[in-house]
C-alpha positions in Angstrom: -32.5 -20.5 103.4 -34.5 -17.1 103.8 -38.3 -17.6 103.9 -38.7 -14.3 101.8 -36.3 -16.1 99.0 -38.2 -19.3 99.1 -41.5 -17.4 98.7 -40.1 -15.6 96.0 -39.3 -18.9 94.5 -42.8 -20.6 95.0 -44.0 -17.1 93.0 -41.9 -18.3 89.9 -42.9 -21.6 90.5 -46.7 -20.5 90.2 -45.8 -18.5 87.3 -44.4 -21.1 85.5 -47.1 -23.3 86.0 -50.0 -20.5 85.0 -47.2 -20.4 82.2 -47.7 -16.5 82.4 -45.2 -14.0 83.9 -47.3 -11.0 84.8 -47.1 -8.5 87.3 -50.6 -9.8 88.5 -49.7 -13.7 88.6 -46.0 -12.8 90.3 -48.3 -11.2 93.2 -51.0 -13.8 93.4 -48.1 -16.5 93.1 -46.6 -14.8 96.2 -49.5 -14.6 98.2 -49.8 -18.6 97.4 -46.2 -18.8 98.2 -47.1 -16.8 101.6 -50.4 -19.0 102.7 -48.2 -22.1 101.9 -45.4 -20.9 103.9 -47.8 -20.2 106.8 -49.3 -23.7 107.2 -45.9 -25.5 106.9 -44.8 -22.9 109.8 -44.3 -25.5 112.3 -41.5 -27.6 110.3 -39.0 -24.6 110.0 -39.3 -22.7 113.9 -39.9 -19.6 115.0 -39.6 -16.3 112.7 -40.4 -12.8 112.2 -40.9 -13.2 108.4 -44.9 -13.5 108.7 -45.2 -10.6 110.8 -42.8 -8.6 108.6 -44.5 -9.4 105.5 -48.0 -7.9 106.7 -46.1 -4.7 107.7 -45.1 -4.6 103.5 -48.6 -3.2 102.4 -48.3 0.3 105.4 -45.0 0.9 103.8 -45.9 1.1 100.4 -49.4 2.8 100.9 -47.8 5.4 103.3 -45.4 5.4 100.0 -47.8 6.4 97.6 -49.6 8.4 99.6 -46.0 10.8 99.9 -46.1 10.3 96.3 -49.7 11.8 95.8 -48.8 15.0 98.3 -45.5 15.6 96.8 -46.4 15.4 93.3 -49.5 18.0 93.9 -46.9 20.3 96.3 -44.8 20.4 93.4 -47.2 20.4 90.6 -49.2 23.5 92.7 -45.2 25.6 92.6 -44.6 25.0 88.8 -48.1 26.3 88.1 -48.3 29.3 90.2 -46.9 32.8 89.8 -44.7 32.7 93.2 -41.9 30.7 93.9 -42.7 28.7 96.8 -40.0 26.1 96.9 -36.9 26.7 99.0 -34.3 24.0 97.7 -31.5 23.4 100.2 -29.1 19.8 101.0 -30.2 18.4 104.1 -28.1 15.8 106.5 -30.3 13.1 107.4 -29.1 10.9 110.3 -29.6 7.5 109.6 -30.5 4.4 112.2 -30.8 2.4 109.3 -27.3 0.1 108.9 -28.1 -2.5 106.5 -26.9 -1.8 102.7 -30.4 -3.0 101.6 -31.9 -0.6 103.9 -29.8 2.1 103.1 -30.5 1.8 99.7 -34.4 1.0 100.0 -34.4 4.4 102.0 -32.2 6.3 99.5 -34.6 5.1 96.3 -38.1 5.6 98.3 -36.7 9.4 99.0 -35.7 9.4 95.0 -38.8 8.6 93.9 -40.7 11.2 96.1 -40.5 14.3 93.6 -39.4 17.0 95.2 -36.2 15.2 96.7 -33.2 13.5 95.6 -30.7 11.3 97.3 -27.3 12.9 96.5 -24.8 10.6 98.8 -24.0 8.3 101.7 -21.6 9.0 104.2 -18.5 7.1 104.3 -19.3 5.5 107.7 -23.2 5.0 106.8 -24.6 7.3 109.5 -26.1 10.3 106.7 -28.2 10.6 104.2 -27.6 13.8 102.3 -30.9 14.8 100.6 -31.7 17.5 98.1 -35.0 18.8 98.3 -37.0 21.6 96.8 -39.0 22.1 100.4 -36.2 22.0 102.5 -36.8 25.5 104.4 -37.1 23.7 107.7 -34.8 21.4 107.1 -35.6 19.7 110.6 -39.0 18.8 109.0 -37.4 17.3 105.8 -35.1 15.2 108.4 -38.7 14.4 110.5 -40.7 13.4 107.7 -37.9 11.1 106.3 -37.2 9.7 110.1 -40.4 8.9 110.9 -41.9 8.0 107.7 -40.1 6.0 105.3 -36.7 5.1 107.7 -39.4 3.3 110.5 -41.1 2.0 108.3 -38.3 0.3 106.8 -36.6 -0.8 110.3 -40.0 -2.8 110.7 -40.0 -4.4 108.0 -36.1 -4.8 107.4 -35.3 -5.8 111.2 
């Protein structure tokens, strides 16, 4: 069974036993679900999952802190008299195969204001992205490479 589903399991577990199911008693549960998984290491072999798991927190602070920038970016071109924004659909590559990551990636860049996933290719190799900055478009492609797509093969692979 996957470590990251049996953790998710000892999280319940906790919550049921606190006998309350709250955002804050789901994440404590897991990190008790983690440390317990950590000692008993030895009786299930060798895995990624513990390094993976500690790569969780960069991902969704680099996360909010796209969300911050973007929000004031477009908060700053609704406010002021001149247009700044220069919307356009941008082809994004992806190195990413997994549906999971593919979709993780595709809601991350949906959440970001100022973009919007429109569409997978039909083989999985492109992400097509709107976005409202998109007058380099090689910089929307960058930031979306080497932000949130890495991130994910870290954690994901």
């Amino acid at each position: 069974m996957n470590l990251g589903l049996i953790n998710l399991l000892l999280a319940l577990g906790w919550c049921a036993v606190v006998g309350s199911f709250t955002l804050v008693d789901l994440a404590v549960g897991f990190v008790v679900g983690y440390l317990t998984l950590w000692l008993v290491r030895p009786l299930y072999g060798p895995t990624r999952y513990f390094e993976r798991f500690l790569l969780l927190p960069g991902l969704v602070l680099f996360f909010l802190r796209e969300l911050v920038v973007s929000s004031l970016r477009v908060a700053w071109d609704v406010i002021t008299p001149p247009v700044y924004s220069r919307p356009g659909i941008v082809a994004v590559p992806l190195e990413l195969r997994g549906d999971v990551e593919i979709t993780l990636l595709a809601n991350l860049v949906s959440l970001t204001p100022g973009t919007l996933s429109l569409e997978v290719s039909d083989d999985r190799k492109t992400l097509y992205v709107h976005a409202m900055f998109a007058d380099p478009p090689e910089q929307v492609r960058q930031n979306i490479k080497r932000g949130l797509e890495r991130r994910i093969m870290e954690i994901m692979r």
